[in-house]
Wavefront OBJ file of the C-alpha trace (Angstrom):
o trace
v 145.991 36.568 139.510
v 144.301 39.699 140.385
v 141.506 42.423 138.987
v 142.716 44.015 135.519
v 144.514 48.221 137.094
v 147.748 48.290 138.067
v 148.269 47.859 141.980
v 146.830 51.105 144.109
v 144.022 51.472 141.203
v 141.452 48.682 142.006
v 138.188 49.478 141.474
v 135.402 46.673 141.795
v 133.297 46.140 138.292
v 134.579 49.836 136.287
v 135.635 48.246 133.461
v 134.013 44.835 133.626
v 135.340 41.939 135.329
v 138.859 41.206 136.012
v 138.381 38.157 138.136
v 135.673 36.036 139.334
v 135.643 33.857 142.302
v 133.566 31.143 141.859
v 132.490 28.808 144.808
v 132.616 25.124 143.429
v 132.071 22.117 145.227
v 130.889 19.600 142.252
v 126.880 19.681 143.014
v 125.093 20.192 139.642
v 124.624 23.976 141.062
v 128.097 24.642 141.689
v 129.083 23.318 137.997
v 125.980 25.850 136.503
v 127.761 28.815 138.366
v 131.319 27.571 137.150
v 129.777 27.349 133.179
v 128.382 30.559 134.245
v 131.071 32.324 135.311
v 133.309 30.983 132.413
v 131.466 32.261 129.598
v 131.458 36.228 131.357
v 135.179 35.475 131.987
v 136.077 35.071 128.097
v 133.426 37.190 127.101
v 134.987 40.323 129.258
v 138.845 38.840 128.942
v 138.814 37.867 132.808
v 140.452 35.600 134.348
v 138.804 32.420 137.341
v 139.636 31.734 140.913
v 137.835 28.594 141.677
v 137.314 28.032 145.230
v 136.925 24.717 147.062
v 135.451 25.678 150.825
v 135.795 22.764 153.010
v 133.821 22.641 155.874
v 134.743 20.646 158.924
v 131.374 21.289 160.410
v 130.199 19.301 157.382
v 128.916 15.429 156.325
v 132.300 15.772 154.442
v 134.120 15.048 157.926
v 133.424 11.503 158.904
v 134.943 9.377 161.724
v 135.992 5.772 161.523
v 137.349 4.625 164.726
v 137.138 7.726 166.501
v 139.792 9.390 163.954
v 138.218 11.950 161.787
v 139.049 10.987 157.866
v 138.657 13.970 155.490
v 137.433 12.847 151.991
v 140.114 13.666 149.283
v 137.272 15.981 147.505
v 139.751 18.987 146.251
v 141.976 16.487 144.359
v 138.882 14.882 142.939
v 137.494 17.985 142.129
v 140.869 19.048 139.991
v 140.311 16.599 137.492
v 136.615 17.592 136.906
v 137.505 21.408 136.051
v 139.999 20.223 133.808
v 137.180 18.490 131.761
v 134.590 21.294 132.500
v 136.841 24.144 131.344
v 138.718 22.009 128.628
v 138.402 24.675 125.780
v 136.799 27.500 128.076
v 139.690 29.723 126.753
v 140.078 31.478 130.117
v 142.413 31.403 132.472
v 141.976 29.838 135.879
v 143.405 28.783 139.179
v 141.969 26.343 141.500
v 142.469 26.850 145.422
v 141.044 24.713 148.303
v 140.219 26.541 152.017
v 138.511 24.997 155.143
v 135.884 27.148 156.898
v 132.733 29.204 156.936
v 131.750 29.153 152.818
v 130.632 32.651 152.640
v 132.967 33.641 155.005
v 135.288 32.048 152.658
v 134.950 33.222 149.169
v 134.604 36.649 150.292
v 137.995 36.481 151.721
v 139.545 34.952 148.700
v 137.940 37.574 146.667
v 139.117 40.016 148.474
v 142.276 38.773 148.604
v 142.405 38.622 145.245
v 140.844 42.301 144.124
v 138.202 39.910 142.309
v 135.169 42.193 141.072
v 132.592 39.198 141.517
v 131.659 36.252 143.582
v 129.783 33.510 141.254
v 127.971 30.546 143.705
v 125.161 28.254 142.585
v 121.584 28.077 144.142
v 121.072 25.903 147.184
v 118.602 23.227 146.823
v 118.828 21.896 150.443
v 116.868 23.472 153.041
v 118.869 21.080 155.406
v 121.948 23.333 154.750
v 122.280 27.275 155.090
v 122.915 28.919 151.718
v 125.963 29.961 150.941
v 124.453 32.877 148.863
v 121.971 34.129 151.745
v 125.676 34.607 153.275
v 127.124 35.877 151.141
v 124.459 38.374 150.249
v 124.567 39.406 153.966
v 128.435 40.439 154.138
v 130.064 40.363 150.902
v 131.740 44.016 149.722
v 130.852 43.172 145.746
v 128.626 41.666 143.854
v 127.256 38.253 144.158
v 125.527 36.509 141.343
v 123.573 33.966 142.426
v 123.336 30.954 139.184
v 120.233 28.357 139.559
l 1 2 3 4 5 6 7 8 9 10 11 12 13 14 15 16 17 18 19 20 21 22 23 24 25 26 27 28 29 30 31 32 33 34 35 36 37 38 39 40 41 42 43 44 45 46 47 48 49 50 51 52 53 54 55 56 57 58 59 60 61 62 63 64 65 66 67 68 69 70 71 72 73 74 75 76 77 78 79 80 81 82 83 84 85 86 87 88 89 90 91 92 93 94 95 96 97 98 99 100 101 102 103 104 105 106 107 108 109 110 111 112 113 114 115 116 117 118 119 120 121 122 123 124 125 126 127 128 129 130 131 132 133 134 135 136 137 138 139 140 141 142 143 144 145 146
């Protein structure tokens, strides 16, 4: 899965999208960005990498007995794109990564060729946003969904 020219002719955004990357972590923001980014995918014939970003720095890594126990959130999160994008009519692929977020998806999307990154709005001011990251490093654009 990778932008729409043949390899050696990438260009980011000529001729619409090719691929999206779209950061999704099952907050009600994350699932706006994914309905987002699924309607420009079939309306410009594009295809979805959706992108779990796991962060060990997170509440998601909790300790019982002094082990650390990592929630089983990508597997969980499988079965709720498979309802979300039931009858979508675009093709997607679902990855999982540990790290920075940001750091993350722009990796994967470059990886990838993809011509845009699609995150939702934070609505914690405990946690840094993801966008505000991404809008500092990423090499394409970054839509930003409320």
């Amino acid at each position: 899965m990778a932008g729409r020219l043949p390899a050696g002719e990438f260009e980011i955004g000529k001729d619409g999208a090719g691929l999206l990357v779209v950061g999704f972590d099952g907050t009600d923001p994350s699932r706006n960005a994914l309905a987002y980014a699924a309607g420009l995918a079939r309306r410009d014939n594009a295809g979805l990498l959706i992108a779990f970003v796991e962060s060990l720095n997170s509440a998601a890594l909790w300790f019982f007995a002094g082990s650390p126990i990592i929630p089983d959130s990508a597997a969980d999160l499988t079965e709720d794109l498979w309802d979300e994008l039931r009858g979508a009519g675009v093709p997607w692929r679902f990855v999982s990564v540990r790290g920075d977020t940001a750091r993350e998806l722009e990796t994967l999307a470059s990886a990838y060729m993809a011509d845009t990154i699609v995150v939702g709005r934070a609505r914690s001011r405990w946690r840094g946003s993801v966008a505000a990251g991404l809008a500092k490093r990423a090499r394409r654009t970054v839509l930003i969904v409320p």
